[in-house]
Backbone as CSV, one residue per row, in Angstrom:
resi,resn,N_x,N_y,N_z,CA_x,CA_y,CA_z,C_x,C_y,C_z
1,UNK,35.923,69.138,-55.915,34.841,68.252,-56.226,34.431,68.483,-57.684
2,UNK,33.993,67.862,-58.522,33.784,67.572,-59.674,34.521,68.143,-60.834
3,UNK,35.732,67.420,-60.597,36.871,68.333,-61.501,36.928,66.990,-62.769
4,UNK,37.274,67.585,-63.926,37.376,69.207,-64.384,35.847,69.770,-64.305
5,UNK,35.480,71.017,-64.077,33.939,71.271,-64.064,33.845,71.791,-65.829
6,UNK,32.284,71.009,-65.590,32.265,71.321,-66.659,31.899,72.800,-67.574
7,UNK,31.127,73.445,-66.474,31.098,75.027,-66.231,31.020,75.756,-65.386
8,UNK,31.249,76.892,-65.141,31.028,78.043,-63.827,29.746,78.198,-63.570
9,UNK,29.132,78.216,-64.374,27.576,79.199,-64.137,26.455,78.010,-64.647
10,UNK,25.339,78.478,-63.892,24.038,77.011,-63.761,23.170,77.997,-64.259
11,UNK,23.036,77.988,-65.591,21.644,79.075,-66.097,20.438,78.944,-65.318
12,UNK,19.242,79.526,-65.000,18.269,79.472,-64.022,17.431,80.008,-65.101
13,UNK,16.163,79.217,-65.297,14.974,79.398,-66.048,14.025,79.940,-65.215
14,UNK,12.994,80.368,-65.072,12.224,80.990,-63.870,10.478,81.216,-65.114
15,UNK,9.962,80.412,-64.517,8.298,80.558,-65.570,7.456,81.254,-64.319
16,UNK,6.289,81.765,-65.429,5.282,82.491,-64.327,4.791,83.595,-64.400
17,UNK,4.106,84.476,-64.031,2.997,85.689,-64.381,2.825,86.579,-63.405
18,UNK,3.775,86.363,-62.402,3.639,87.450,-61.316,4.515,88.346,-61.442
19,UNK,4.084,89.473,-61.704,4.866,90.711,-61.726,5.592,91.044,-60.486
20,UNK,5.306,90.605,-59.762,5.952,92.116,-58.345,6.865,90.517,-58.133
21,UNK,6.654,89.164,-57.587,7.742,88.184,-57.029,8.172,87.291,-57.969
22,UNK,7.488,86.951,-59.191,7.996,85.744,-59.709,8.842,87.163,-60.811
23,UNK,8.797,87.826,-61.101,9.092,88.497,-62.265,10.797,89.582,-61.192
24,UNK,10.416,89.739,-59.832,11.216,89.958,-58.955,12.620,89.226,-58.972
25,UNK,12.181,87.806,-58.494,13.308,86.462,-58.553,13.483,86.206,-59.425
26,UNK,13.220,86.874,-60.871,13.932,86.556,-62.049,14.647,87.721,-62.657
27,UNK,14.611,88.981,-61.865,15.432,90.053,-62.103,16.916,89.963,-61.527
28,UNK,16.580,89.214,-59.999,17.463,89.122,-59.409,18.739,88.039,-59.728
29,UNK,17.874,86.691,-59.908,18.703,85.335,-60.081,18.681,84.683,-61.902
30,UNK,17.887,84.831,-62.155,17.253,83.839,-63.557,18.345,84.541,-64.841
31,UNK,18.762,83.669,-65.598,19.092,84.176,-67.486,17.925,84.117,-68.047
32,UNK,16.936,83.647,-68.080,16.048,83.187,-68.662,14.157,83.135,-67.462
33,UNK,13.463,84.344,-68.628,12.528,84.555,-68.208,10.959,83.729,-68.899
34,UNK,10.167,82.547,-68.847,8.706,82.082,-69.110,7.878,82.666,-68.867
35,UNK,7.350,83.841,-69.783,6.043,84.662,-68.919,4.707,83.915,-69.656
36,UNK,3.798,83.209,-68.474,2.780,82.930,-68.912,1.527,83.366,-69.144
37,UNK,0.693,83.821,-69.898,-0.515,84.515,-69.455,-0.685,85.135,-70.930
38,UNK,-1.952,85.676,-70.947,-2.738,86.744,-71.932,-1.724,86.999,-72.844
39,UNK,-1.688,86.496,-73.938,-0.946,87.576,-75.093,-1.071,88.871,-75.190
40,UNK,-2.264,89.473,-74.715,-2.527,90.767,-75.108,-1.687,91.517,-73.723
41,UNK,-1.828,91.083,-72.887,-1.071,91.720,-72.061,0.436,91.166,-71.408
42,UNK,1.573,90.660,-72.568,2.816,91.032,-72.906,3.408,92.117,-72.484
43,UNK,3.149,92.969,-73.699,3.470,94.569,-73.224,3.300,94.465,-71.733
44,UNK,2.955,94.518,-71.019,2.842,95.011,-69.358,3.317,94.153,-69.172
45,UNK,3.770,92.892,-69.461,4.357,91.851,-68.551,5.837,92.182,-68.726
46,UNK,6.073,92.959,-70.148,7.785,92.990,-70.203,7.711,94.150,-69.365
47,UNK,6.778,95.182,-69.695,6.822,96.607,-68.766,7.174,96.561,-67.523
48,UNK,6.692,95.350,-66.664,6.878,94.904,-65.072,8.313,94.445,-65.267
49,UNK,9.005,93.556,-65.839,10.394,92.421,-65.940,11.229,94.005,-66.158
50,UNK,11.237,95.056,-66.542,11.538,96.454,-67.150,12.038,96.804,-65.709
51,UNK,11.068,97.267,-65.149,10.678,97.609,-63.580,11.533,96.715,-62.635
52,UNK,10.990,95.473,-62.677,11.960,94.977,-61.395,13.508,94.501,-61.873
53,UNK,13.858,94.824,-63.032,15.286,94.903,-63.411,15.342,96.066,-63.019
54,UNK,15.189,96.989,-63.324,15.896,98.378,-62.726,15.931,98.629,-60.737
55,UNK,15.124,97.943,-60.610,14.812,97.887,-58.848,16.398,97.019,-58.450
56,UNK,16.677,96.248,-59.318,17.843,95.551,-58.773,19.471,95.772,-59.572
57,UNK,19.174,96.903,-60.463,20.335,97.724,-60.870,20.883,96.099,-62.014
58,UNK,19.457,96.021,-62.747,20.144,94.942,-63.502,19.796,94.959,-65.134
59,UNK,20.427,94.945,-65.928,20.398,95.094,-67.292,19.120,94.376,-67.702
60,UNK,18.097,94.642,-68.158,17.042,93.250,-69.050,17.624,92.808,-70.125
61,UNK,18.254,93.446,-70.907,18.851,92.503,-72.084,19.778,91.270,-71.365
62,UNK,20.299,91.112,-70.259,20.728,89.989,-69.790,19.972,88.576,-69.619
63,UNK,18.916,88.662,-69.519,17.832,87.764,-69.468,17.089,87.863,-70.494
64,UNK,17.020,86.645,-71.188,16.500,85.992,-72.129,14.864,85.899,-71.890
65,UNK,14.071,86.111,-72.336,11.989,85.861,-72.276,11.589,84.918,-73.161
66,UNK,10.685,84.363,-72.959,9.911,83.816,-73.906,8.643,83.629,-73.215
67,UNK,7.419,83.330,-74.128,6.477,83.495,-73.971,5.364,81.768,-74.055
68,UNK,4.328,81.191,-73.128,4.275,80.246,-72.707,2.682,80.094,-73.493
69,UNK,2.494,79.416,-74.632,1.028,79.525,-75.531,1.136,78.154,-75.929
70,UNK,-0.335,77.569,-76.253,-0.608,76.694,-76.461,-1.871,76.683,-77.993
71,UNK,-1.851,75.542,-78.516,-3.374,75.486,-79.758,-3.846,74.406,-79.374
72,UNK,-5.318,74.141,-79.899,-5.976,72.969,-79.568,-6.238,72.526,-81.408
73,UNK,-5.888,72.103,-81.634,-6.110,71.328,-82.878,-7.218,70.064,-83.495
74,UNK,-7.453,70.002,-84.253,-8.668,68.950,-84.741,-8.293,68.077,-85.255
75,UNK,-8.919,66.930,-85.911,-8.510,66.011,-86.482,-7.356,66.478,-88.162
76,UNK,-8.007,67.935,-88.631,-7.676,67.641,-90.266,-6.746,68.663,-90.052
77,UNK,-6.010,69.421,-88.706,-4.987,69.922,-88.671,-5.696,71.604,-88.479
78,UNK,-6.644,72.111,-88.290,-6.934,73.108,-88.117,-7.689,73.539,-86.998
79,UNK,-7.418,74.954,-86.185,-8.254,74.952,-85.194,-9.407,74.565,-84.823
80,UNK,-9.521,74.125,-83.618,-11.374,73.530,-83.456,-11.944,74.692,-83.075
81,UNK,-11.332,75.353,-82.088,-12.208,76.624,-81.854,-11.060,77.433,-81.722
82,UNK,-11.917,78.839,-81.357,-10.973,80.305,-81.129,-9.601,79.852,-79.882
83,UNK,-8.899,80.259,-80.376,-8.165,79.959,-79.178,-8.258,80.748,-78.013
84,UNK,-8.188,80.424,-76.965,-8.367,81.092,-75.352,-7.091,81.971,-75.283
85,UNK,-7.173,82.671,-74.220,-5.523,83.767,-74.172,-4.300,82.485,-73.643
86,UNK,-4.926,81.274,-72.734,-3.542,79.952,-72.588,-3.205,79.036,-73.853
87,UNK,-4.320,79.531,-74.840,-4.402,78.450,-75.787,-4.483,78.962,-76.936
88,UNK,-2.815,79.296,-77.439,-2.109,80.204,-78.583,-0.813,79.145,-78.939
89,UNK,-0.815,79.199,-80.164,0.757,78.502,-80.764,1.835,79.275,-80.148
90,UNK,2.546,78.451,-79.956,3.894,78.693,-79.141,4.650,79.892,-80.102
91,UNK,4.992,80.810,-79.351,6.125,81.686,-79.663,7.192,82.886,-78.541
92,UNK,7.987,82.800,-78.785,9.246,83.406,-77.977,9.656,84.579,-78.364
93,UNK,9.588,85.624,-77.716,9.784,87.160,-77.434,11.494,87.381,-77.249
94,UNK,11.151,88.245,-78.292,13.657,88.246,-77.681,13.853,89.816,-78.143
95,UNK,14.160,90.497,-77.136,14.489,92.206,-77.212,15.021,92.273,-78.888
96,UNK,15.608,91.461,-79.187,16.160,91.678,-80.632,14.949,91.581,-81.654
97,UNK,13.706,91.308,-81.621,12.817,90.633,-82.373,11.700,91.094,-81.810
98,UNK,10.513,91.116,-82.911,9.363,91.957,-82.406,8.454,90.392,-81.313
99,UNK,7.376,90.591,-80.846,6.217,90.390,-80.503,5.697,89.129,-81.347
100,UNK,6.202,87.466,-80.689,5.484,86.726,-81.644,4.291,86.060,-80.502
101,UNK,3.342,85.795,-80.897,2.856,84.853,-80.325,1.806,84.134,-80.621
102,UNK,1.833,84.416,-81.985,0.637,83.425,-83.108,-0.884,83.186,-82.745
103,UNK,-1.444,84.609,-81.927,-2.863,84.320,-81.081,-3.792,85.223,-82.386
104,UNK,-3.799,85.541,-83.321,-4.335,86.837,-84.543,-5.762,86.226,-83.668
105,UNK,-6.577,87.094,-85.094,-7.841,87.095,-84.673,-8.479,85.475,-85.702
């Protein structure tokens, strides 16, 4: 059935903020990890993805992270207010590369 294929493998994206199951089913199945939540608490979110990769005898550098932020913007292109911990400019976390996620003070 669907020959020639066009590949072997169906990458699996997996978003979400739960450490012990969503961060679980992405140790197990996912290339690609969306952690949403608090910038400030990153660090513990990779610390957990750390954890339930090793629970399943699985490399973390195999799975790809990135990180799920948003800005609220004004008319003349600059913040209207402080941004909230959901409401940060977008940036993506990669073991090769430090800590982005554009939330400063």
């Amino acid at each position: 059935m669907n020959e020639p294929r066009i590949r072997d493998d169906l990458p699996i994206l997996i978003g979400g903020s739960g450490e012990k199951k969503t961060f679980g089913l992405a140790a197990r199945y996912a290339s690609h990890l969306n952690i949403i939540g608090d910038p400030a608490e990153l660090p513990k979110k990779l610390a957990a993805l750390d954890e339930r990769c090793r629970e399943v005898g699985r490399d973390r550098a195999e799975i790809e992270t990135s990180f799920l932020a948003s800005v609220a913007l004004g008319k003349t292109g600059t913040a209207r207010s402080r941004p909230s911990p959901r409401r940060c400019s977008s940036g993506a976390w990669r073991p090769d590369r430090s800590t982005r996620s554009g939330c400063g003070p």
